[in-house]
C-alpha positions as a Markdown table, in Angstrom:
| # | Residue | x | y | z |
|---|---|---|---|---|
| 1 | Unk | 15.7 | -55.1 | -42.0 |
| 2 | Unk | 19.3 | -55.2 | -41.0 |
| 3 | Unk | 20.7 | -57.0 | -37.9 |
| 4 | Unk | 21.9 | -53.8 | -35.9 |
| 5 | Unk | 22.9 | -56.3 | -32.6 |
| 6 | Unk | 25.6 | -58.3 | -35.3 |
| 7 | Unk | 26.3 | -56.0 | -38.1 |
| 8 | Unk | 29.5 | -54.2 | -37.6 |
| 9 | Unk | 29.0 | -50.5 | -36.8 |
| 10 | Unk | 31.1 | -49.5 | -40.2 |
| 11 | Unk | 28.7 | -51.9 | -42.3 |
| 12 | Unk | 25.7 | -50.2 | -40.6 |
| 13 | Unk | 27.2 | -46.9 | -41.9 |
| 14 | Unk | 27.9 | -48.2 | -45.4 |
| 15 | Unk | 23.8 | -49.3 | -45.4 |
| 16 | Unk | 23.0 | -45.7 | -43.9 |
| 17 | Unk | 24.8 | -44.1 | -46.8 |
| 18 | Unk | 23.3 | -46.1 | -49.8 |
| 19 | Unk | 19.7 | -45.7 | -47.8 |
| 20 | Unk | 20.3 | -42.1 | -47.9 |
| 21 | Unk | 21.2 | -41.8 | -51.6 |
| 22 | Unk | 18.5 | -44.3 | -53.0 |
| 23 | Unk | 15.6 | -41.9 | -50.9 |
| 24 | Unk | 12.9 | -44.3 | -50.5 |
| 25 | Unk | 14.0 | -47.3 | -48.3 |
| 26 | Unk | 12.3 | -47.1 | -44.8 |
| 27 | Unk | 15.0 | -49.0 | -42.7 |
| 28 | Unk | 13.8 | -51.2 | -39.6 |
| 29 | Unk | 16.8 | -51.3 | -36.8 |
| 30 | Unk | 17.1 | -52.4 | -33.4 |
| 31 | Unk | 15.9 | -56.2 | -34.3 |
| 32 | Unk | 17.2 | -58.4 | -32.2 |
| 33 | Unk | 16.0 | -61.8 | -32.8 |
| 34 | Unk | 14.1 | -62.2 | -29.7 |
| 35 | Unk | 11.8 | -59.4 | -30.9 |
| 36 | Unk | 12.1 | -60.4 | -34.5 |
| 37 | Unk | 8.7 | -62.1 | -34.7 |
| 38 | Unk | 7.0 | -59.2 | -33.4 |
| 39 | Unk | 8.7 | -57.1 | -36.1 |
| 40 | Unk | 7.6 | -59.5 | -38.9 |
| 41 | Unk | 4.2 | -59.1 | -37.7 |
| 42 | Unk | 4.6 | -55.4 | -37.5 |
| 43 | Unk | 6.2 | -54.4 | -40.8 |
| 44 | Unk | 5.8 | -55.4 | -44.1 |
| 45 | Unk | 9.8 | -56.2 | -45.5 |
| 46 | Unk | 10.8 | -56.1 | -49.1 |
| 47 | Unk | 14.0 | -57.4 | -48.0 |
| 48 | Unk | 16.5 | -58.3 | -45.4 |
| 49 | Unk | 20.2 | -57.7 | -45.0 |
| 50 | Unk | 21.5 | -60.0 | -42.1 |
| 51 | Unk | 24.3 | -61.6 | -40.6 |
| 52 | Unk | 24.3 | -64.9 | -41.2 |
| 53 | Unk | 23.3 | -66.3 | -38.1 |
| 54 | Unk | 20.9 | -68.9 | -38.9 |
| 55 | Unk | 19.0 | -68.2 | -36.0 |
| 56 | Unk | 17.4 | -65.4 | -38.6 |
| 57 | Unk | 16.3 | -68.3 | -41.0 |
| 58 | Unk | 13.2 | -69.1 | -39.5 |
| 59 | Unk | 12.4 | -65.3 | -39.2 |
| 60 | Unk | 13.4 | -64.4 | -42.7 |
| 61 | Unk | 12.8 | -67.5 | -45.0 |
| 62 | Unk | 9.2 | -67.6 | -44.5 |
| 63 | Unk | 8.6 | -63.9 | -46.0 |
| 64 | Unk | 10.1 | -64.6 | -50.0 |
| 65 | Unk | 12.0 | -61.7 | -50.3 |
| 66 | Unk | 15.2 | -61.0 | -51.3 |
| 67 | Unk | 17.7 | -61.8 | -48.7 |
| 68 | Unk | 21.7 | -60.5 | -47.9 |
| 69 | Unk | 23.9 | -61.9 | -45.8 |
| 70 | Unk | 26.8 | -59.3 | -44.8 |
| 71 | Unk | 28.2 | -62.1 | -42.2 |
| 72 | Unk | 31.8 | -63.7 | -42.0 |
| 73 | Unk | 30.0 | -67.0 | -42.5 |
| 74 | Unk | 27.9 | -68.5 | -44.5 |
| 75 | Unk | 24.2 | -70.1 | -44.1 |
| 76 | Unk | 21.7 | -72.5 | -45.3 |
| 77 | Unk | 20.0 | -70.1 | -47.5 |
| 78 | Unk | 20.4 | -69.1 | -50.6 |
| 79 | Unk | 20.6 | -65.5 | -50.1 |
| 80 | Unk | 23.7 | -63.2 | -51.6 |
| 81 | Unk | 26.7 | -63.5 | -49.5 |
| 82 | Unk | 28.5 | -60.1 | -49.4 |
| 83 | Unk | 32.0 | -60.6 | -47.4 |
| 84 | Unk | 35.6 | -59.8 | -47.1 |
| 85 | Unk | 37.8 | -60.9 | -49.8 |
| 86 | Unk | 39.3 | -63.6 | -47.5 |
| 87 | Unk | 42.0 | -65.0 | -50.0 |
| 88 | Unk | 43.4 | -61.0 | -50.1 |
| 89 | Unk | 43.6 | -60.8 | -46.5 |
| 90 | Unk | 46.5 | -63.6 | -46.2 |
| 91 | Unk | 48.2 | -62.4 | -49.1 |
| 92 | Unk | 48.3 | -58.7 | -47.3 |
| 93 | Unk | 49.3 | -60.3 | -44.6 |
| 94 | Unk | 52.4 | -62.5 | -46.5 |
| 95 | Unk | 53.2 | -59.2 | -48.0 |
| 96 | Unk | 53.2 | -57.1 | -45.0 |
| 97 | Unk | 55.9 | -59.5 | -42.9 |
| 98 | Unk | 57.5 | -60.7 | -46.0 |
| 99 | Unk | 58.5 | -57.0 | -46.2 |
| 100 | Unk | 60.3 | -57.5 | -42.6 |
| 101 | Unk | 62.2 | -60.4 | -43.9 |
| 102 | Unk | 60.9 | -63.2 | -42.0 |
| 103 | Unk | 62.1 | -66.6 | -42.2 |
| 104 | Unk | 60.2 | -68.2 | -39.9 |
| 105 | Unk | 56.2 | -67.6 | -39.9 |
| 106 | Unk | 53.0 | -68.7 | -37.9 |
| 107 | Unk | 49.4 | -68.6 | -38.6 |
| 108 | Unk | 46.9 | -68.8 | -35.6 |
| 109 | Unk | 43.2 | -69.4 | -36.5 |
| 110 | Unk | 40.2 | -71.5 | -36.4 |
| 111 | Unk | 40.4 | -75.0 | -38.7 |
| 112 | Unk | 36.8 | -75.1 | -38.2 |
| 113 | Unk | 35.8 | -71.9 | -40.1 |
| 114 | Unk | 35.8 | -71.2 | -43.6 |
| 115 | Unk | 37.1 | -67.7 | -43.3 |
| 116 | Unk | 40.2 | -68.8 | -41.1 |
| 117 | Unk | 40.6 | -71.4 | -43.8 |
| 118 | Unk | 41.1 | -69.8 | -46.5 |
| 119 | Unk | 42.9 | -66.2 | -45.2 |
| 120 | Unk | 45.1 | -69.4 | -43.8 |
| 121 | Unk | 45.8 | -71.3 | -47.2 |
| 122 | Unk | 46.2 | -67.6 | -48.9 |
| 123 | Unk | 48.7 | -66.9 | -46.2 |
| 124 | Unk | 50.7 | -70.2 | -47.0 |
| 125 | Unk | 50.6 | -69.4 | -50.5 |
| 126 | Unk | 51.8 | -66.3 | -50.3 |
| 127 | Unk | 54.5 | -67.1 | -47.3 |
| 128 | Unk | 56.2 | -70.0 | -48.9 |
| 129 | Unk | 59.8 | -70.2 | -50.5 |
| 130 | Unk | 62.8 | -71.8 | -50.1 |
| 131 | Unk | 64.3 | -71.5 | -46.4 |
| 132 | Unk | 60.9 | -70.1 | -45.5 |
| 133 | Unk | 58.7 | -72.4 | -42.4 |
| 134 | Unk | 55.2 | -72.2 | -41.8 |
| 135 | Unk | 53.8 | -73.7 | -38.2 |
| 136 | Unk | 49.8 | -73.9 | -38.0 |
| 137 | Unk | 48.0 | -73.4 | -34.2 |
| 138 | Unk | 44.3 | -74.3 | -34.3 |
| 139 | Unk | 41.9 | -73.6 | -31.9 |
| 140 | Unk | 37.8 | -74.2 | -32.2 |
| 141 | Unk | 35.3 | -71.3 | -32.7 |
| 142 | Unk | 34.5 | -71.3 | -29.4 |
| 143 | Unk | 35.0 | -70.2 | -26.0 |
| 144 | Unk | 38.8 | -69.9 | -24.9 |
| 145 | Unk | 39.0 | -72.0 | -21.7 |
| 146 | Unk | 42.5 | -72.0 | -19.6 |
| 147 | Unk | 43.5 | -75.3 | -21.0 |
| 148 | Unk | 43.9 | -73.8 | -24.8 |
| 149 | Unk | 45.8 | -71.0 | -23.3 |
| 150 | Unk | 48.4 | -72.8 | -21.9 |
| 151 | Unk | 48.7 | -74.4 | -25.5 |
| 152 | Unk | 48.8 | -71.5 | -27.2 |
| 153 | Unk | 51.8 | -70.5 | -24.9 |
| 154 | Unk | 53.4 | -73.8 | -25.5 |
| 155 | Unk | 53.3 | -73.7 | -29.4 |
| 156 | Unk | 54.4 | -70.2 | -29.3 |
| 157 | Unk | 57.7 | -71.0 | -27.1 |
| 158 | Unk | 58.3 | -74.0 | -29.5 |
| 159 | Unk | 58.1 | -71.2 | -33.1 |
| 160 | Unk | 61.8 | -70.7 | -34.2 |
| 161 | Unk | 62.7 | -67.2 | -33.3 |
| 162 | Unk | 62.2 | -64.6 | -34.4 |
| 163 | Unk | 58.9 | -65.7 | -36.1 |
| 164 | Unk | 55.8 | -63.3 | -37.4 |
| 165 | Unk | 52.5 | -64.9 | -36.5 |
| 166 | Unk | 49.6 | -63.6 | -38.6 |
| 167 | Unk | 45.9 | -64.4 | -36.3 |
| 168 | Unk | 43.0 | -64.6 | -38.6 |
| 169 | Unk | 41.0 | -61.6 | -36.8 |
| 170 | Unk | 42.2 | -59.1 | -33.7 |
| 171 | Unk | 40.2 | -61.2 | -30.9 |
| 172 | Unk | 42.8 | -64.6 | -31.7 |
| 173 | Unk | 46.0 | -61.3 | -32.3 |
| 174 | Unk | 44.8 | -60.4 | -28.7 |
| 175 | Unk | 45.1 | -63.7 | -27.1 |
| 176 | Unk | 47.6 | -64.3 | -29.0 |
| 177 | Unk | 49.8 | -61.6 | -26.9 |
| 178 | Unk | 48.8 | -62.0 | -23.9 |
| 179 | Unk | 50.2 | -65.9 | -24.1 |
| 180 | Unk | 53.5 | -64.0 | -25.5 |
| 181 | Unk | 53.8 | -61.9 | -22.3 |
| 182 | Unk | 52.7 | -65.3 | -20.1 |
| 183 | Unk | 55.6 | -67.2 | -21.9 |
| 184 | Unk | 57.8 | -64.5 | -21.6 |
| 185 | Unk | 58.3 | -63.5 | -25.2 |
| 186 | Unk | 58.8 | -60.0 | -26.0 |
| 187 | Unk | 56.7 | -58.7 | -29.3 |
| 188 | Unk | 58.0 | -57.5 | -31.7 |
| 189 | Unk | 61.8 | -58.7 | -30.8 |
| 190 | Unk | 61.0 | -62.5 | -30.5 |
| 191 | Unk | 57.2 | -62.5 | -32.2 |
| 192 | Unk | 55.8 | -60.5 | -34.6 |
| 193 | Unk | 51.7 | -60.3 | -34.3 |
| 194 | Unk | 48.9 | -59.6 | -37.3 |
| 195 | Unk | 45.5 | -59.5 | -36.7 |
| 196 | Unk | 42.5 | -58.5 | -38.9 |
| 197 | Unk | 39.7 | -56.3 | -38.5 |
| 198 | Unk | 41.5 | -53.5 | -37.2 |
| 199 | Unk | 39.4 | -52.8 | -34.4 |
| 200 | Unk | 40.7 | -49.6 | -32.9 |
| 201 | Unk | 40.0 | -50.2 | -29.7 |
| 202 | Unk | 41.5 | -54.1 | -29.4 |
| 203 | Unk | 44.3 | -53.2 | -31.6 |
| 204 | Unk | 45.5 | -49.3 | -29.5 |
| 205 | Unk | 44.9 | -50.4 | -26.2 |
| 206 | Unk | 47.3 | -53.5 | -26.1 |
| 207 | Unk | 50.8 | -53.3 | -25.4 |
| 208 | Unk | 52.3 | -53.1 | -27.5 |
| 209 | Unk | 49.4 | -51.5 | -30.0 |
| 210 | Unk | 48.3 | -54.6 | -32.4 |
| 211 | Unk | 49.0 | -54.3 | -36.5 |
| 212 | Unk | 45.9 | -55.1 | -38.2 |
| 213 | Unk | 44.4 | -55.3 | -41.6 |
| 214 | Unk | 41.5 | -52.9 | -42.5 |
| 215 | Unk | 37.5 | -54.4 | -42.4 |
| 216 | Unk | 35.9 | -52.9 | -45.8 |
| 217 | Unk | 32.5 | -52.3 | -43.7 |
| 218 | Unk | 31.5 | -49.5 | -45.3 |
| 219 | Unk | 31.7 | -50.6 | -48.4 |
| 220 | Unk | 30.7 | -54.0 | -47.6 |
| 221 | Unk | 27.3 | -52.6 | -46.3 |
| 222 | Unk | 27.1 | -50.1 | -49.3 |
| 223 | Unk | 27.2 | -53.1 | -51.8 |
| 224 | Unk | 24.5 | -54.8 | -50.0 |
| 225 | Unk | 22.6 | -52.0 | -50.1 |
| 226 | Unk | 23.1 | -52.2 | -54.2 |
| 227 | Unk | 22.7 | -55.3 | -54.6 |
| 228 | Unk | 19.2 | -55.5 | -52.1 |
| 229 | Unk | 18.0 | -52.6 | -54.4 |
| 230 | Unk | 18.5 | -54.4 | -57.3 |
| 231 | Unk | 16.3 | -57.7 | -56.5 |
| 232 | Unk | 13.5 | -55.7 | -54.6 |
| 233 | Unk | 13.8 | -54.7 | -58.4 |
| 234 | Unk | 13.4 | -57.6 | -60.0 |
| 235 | Unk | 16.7 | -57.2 | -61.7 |
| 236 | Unk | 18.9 | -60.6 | -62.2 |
| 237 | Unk | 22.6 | -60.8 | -59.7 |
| 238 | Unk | 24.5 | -62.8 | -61.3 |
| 239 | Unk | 27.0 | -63.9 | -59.1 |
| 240 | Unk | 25.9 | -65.4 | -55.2 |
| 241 | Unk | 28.1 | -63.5 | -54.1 |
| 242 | Unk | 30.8 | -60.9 | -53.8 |
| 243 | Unk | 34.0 | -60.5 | -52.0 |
| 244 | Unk | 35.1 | -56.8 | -51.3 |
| 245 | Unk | 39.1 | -56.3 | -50.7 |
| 246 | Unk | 41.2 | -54.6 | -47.8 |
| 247 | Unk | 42.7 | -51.1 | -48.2 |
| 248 | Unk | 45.4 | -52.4 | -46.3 |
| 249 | Unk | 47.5 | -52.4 | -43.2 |
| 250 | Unk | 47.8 | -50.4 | -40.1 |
| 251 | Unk | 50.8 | -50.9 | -39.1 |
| 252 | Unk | 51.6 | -50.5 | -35.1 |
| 253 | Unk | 54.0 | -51.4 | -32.7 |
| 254 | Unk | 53.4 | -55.5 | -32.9 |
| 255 | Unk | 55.2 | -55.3 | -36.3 |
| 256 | Unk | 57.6 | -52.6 | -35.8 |
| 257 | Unk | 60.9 | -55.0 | -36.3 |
| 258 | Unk | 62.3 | -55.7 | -39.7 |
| 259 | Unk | 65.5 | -58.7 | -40.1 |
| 260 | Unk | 68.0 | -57.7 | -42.4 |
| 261 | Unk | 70.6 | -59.7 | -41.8 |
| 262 | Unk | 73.2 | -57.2 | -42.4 |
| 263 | Unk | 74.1 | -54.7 | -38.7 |
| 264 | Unk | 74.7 | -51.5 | -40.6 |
| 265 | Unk | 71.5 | -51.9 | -43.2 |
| 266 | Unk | 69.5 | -52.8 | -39.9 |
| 267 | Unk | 70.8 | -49.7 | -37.8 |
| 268 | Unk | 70.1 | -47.3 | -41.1 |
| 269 | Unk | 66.7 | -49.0 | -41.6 |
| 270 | Unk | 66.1 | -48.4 | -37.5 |
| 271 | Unk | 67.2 | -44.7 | -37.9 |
| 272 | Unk | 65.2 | -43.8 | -40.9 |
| 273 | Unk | 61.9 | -45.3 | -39.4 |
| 274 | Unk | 62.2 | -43.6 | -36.3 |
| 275 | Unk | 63.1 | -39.7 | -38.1 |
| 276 | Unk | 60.4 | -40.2 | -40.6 |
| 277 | Unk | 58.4 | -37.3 | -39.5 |
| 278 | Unk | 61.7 | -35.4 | -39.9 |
| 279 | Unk | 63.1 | -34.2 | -43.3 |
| 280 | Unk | 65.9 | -36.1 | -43.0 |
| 281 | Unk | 68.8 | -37.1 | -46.2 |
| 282 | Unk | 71.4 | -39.4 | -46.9 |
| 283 | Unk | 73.6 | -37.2 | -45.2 |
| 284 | Unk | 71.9 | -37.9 | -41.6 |
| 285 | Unk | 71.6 | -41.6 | -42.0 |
| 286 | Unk | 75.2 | -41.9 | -42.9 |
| 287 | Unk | 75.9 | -39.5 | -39.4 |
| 288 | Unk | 74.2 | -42.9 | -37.6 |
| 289 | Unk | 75.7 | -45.7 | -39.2 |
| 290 | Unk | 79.5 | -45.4 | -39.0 |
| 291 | Unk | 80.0 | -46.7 | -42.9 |
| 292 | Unk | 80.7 | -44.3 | -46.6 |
| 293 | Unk | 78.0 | -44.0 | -48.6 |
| 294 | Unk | 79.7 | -46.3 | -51.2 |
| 295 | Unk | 79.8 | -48.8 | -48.9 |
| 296 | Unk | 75.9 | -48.3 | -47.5 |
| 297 | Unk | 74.2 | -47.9 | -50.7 |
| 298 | Unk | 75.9 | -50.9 | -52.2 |
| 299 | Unk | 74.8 | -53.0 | -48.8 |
| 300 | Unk | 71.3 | -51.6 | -49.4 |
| 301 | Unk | 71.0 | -52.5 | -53.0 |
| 302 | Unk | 72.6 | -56.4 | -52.1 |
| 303 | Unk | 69.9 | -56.6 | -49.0 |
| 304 | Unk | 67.0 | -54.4 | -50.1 |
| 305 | Unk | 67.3 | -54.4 | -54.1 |
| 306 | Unk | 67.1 | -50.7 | -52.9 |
| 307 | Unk | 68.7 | -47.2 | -51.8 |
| 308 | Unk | 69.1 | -45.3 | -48.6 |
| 309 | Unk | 67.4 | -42.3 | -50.5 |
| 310 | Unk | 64.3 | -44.7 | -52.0 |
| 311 | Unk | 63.7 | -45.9 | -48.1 |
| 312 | Unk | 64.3 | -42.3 | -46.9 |
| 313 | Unk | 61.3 | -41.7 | -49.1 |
| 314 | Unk | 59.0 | -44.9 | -48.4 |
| 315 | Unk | 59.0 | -44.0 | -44.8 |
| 316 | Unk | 57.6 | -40.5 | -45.5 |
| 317 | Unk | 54.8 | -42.1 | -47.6 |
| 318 | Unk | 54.2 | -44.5 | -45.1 |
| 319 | Unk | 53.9 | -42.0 | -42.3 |
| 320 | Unk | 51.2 | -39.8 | -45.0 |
| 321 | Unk | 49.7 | -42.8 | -45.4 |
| 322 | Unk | 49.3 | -43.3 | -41.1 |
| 323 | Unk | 48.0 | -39.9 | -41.3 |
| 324 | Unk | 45.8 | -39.9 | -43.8 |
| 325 | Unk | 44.1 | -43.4 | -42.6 |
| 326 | Unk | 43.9 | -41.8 | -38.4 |
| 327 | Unk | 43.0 | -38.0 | -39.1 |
| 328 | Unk | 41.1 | -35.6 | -41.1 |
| 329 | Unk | 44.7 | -33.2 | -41.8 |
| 330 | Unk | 45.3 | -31.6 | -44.4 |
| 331 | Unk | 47.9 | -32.8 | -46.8 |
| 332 | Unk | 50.2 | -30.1 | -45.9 |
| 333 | Unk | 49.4 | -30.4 | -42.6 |
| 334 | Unk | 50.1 | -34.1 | -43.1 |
| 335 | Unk | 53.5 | -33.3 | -45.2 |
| 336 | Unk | 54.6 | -30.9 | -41.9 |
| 337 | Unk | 54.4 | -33.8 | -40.0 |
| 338 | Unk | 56.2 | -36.3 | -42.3 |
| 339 | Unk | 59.5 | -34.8 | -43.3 |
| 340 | Unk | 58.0 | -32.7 | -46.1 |
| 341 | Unk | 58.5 | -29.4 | -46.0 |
| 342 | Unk | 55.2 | -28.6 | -48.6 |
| 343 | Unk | 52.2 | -30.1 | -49.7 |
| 344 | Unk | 53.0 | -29.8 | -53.3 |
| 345 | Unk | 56.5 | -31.9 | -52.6 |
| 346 | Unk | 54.2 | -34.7 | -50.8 |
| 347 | Unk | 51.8 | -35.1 | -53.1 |
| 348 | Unk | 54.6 | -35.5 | -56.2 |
| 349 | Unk | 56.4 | -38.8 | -53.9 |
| 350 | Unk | 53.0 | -39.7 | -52.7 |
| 351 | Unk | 51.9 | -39.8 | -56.1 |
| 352 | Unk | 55.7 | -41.6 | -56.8 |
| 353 | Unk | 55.3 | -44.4 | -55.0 |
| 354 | Unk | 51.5 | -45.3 | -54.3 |
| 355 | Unk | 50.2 | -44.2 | -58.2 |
| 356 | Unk | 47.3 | -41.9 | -56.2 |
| 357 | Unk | 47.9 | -38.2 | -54.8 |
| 358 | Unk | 47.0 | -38.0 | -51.0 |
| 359 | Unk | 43.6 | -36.8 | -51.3 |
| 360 | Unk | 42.5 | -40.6 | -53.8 |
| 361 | Unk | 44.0 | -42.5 | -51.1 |
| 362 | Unk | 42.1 | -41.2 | -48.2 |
| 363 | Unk | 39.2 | -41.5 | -50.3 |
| 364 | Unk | 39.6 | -44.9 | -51.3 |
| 365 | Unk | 40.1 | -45.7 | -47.4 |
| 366 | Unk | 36.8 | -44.2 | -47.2 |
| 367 | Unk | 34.8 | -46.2 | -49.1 |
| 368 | Unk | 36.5 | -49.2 | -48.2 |
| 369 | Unk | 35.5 | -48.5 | -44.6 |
């Protein structure tokens, strides 16, 4: 008896897939709780997957069957929790603007939640080192009234700039931005945004387009489906519950600004990003930044612990990896469109620099959701 009206779409899909493979559930949907005593008196449940809303309690509780909750938060029962593996989400997101070379961070959330707590202290964690500052904005789980805002705005002007502020889902990364534009701030160039969830819609229609970090729905629904199976079975879970990782970030125009530190590494870095879906060399960077390639690649190893031609090749992957996450392309298709002049040759730095050939990755992005 999953929750359709509060279950994700992707974790409705994830229960859809394991209900087709298993054969004989008969799945009840469209309960909303309003109609949920009618459907207890309807239908005979072996078990229940549902949200967490403890509204469900008195609904669910009274039938003794095995119970899973696929919500963000938890509830007073003592059914499985199934959930995103919050701690990994603010260490994806350390790593993700670590990677840009921030000094100076931010974490907007909700100190009343569990979820925002924790992607929070994983964040700090993860953030922390010597020059490194960390400012905290709180705001209750709750209706946004004008009031909050304004205080959002002001705590944002106060952030030393530039600053990359990580929001512990999309909704916050979205109201987040908008107080940027009413404070005047220009993202990326004086904030940096992260959300979560990666809700396409929320994340592609702001300006500029939100980064996000990837909801496993799929195969957050999937495992619930498992583990449901297995106690309608009589078999023992050992664990209450289960955390299910990210496959990652999207990364859009809100992070699309990296600080180097150094004006030549930065202008290279700038060039190679933006001719990544060109097969472009050494050569061409060094045509763009007026310095010899002595002189670059010994700036790029002191900066980057890299090389031009090692960046040249990250931003290819990356782009696959775009491509592969947004469409159903071929890989050499994929490679045409990502400097590569074949498959084959995409596949071999794909395989480089990620451990996985194209084809693993988009499957693991698959059943991660």
């Amino acid at each position: 008896m999953p929750d359709r009206m509060n279950i994700p779409q992707q974790m409705l899909e994830g229960i859809r897939r394991f209900a087709m493979q298993i054969g004989h559930w008969r799945v009840v949907l469209n309960i909303t709780t309003h109609l949920a005593q009618a459907a207890v008196d309807q239908w005979r449940f072996d078990g229940a997957i549902f949200d967490g809303d403890k509204h469900w309690l008195e609904f669910i509780e009274p039938l003794g069957v095995p119970m899973i909750n696929v919500g963000r938060l938890g509830s007073r029962s003592k059914a499985l929790h199934v959930t995103i593996d919050d701690a990994q989400v603010g260490r994806l997101a350390a790593e993700h603007l670590l990677q840009r070379r921030y000094a100076h961070f931010g974490f907007a959330g909700h100190g009343d939640i569990d979820f925002s707590i924790e992607r929070e202290e994983a964040f700090r964690k993860a953030a922390s080192g010597e020059g490194r500052t960390l400012s905290v904005y709180h705001q209750p789980m709750e209706q946004f009234p004008q009031a909050r805002e304004r205080a959002l705005e002001v705590w944002l002007s106060r952030l030393p700039k530039p600053v990359a502020v990580f929001a512990c889902n999309d909704t916050l990364a979205s109201r987040t931005l908008a107080a940027c534009h009413a404070a005047g701030l220009n993202v990326p160039a004086d904030v940096a945004l992260l959300g979560v969830d990666n809700q396409q819609l929320v994340c592609e229609l702001a300006r500029p387009a939100l980064s996000s970090i990837l909801y496993p729905g799929v195969e957050i629904g999937m495992t619930a489906g498992k583990l449901l199976e297995k106690c309608m079975q009589g078999q023992r879970v050992p664990q209450r519950e289960c955390r299910i990782p990210s496959a990652g970030v999207v990364a859009r125009t809100s992070t699309d600004v990296f600080q180097y530190g150094d004006e030549e590494v930065g202008e290279a870095m700038r060039f190679i990003r933006e001719h990544a879906h060109e097969p472009i060399d050494v050569v061409d960077v060094l045509a763009a930044v007026p310095v010899s390639r002595s002189v670059l690649e010994r700036r790029f190893r002191r900066v980057l612990g890299s090389t031009p031609l090692r960046e040249i090749q990250i931003a290819h992957v990356n782009l696959a990896k775009s491509l592969l996450k947004q469409t159903s392309l071929s890989t050499s298709a994929i490679a045409e469109r990502c400097g590569c002049r074949y498959g084959s040759h995409l596949s071999q730095l794909f395989k480089k620099l990620t451990g996985m050939s194209p084809s693993d990755y988009r499957n693991s992005l698959d059943i991660a959701g």
